[in-house]
N, CA and C atoms as a LAMMPS dump frame, in Angstrom:
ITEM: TIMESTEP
0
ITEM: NUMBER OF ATOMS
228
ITEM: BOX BOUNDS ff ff ff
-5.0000000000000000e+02 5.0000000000000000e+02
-5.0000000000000000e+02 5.0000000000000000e+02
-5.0000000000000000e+02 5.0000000000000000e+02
ITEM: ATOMS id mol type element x y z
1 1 1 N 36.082 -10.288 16.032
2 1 2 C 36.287 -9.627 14.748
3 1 3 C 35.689 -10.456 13.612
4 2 1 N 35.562 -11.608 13.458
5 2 2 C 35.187 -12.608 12.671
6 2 3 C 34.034 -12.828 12.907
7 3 1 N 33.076 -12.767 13.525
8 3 2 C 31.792 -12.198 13.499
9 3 3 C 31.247 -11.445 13.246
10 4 1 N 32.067 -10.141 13.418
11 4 2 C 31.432 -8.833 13.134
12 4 3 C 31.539 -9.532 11.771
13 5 1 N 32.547 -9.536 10.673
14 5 2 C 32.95 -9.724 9.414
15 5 3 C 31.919 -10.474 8.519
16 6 1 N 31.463 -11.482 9.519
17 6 2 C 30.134 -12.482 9.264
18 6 3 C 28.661 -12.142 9.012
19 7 1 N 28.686 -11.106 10.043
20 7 2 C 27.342 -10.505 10.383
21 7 3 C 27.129 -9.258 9.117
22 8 1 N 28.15 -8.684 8.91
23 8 2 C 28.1 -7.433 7.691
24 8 3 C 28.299 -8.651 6.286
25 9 1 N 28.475 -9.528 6.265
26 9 2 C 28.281 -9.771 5.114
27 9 3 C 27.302 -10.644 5.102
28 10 1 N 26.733 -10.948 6.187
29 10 2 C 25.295 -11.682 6.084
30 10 3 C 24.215 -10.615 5.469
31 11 1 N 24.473 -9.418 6.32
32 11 2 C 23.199 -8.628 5.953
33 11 3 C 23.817 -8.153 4.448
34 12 1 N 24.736 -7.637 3.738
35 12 2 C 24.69 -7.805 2.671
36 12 3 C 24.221 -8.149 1.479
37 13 1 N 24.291 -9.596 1.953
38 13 2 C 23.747 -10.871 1.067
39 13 3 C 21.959 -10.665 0.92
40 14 1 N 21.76 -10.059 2.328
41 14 2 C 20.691 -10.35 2.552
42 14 3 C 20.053 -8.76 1.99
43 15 1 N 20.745 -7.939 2.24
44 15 2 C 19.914 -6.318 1.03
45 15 3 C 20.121 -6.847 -0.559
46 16 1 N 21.284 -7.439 -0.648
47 16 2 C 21.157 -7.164 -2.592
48 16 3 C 20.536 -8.455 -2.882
49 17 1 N 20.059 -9.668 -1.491
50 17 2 C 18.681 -10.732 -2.357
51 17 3 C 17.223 -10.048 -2.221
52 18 1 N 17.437 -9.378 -1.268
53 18 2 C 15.844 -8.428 -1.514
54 18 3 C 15.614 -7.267 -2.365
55 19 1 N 17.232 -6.474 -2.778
56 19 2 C 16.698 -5.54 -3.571
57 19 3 C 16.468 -6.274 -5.03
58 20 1 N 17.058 -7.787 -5.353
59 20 2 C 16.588 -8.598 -6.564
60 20 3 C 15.296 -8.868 -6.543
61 21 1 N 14.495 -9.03 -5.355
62 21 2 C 13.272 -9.851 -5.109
63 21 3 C 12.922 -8.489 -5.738
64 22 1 N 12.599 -7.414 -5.108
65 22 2 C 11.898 -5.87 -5.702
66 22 3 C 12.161 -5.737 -6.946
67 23 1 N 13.353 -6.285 -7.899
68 23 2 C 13.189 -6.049 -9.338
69 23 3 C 12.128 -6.767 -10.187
70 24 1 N 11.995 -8.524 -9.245
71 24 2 C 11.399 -9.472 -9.892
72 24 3 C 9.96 -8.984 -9.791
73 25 1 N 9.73 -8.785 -8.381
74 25 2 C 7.84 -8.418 -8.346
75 25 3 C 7.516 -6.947 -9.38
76 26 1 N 8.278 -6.261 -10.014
77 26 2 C 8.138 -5.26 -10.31
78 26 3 C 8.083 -4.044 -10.045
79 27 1 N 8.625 -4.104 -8.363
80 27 2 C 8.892 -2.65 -7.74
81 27 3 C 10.497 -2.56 -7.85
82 28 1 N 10.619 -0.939 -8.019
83 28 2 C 12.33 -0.696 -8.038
84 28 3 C 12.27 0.941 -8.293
85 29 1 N 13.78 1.331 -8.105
86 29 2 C 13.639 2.715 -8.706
87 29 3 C 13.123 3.514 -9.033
88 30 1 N 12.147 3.103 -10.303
89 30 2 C 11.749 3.675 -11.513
90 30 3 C 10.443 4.289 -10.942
91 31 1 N 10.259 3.101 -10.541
92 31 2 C 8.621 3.373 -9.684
93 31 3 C 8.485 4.266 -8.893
94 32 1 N 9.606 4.298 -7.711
95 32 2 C 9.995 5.444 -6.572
96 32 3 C 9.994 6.789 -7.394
97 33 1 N 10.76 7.071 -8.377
98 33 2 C 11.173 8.238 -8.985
99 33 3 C 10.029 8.426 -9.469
100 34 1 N 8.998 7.949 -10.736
101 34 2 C 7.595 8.411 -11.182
102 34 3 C 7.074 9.02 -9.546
103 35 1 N 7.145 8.012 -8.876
104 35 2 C 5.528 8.123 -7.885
105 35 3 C 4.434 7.855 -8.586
106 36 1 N 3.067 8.325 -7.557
107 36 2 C 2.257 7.903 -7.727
108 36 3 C 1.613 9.619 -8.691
109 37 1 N 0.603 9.261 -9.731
110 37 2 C 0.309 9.688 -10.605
111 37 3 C -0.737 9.984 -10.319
112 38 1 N -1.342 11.357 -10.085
113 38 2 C -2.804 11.855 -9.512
114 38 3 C -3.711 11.329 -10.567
115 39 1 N -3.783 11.765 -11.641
116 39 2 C -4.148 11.346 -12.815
117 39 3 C -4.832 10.022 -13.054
118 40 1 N -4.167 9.026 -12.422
119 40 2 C -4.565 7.709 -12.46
120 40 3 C -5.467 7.379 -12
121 41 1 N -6.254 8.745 -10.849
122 41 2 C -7.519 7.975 -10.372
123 41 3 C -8.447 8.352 -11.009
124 42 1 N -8.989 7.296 -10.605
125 42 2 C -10.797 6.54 -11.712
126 42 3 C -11.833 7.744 -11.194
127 43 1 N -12.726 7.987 -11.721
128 43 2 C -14.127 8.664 -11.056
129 43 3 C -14.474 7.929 -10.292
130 44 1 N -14.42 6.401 -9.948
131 44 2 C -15.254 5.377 -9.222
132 44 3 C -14.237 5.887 -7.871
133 45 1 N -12.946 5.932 -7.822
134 45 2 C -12.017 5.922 -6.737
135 45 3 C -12.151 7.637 -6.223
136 46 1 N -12.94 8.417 -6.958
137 46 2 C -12.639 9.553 -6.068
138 46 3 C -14.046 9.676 -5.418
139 47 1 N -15.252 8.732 -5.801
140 47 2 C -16.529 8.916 -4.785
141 47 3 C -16.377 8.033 -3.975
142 48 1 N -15.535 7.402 -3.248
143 48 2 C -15.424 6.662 -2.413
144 48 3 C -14.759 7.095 -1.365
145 49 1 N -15.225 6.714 -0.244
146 49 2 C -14.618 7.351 0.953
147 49 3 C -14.453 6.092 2.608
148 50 1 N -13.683 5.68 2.854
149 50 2 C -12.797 5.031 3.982
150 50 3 C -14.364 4.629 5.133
151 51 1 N -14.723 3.529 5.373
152 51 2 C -15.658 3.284 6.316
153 51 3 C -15.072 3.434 7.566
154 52 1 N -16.17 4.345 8.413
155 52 2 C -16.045 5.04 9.288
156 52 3 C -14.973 3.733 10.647
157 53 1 N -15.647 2.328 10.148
158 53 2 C -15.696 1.335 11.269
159 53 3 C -14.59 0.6 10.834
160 54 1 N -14.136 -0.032 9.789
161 54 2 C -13.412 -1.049 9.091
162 54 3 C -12.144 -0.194 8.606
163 55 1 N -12.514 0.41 7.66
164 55 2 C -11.575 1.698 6.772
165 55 3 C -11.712 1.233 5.481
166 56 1 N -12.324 0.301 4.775
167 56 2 C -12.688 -0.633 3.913
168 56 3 C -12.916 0.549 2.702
169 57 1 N -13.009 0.919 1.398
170 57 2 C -13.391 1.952 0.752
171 57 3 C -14.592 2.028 0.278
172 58 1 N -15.683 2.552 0.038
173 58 2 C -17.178 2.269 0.208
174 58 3 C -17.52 3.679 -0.766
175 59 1 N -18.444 3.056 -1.186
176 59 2 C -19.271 4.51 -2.004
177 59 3 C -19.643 5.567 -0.831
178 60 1 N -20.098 6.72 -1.169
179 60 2 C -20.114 8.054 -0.477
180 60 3 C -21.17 8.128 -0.608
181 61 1 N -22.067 7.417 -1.086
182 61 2 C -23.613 7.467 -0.908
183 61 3 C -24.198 6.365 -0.049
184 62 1 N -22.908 5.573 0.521
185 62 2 C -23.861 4.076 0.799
186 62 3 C -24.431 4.141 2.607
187 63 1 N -25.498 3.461 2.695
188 63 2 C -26.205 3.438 3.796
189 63 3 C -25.495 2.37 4.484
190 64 1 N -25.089 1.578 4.142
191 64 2 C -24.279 0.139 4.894
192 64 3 C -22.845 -0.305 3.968
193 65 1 N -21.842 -0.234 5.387
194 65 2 C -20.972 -0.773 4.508
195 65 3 C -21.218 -2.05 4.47
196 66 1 N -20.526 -2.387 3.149
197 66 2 C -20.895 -3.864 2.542
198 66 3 C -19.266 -5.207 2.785
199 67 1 N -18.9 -4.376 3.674
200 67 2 C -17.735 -5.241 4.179
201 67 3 C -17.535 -5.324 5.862
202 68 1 N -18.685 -4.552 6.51
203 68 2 C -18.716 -5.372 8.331
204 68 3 C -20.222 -4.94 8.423
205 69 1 N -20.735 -4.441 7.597
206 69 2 C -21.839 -3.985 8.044
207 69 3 C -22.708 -3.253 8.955
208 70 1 N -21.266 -2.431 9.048
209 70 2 C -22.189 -0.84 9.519
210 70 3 C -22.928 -0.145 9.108
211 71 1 N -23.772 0.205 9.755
212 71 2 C -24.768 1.294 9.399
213 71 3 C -23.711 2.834 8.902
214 72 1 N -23.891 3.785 8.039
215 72 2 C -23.716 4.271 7.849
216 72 3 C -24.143 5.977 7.811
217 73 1 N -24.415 6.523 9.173
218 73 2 C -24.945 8.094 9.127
219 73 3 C -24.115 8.799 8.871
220 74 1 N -25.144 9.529 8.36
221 74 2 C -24.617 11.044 6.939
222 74 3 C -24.631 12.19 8.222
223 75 1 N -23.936 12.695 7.738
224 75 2 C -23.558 13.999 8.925
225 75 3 C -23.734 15.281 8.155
226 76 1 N -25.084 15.984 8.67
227 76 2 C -25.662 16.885 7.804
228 76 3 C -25.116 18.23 8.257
């Protein structure tokens, strides 16, 4: 019984020091409830598209990605 008692208040300790850590870095609540904001993306972030090889984000025109260096074919 005194273990169990130990163990629930270990993890305790241990959710309300991480839900402090999430206030300090600047994630919490507030953030969850907004979400993410379509709006916010750039023109640069919507011509970009996921390399086929890496997943790295790469222009939509590019012949090589510039982060493993794949070749890049266009699929006509």
């Amino acid at each position: 019984m005194n273990t169990f008692l130990i163990i629930v208040l270990v993890i305790t300790v241990l959710i309300l020091f991480l839900k402090g850590f999430d206030k300090i870095a600047g994630r919490g609540s507030s953030q969850i409830k907004k979400g993410i904001d379509s709006s916010n993306i750039t023109k640069e972030e919507k011509d970009r598209i996921p390399c086929p090889e890496c997943a790295e984000m790469i222009k939509k025109d590019a012949k090589k990605c510039h982060f493993c260096g794949t070749i890049i074919k266009k699929d006509k």
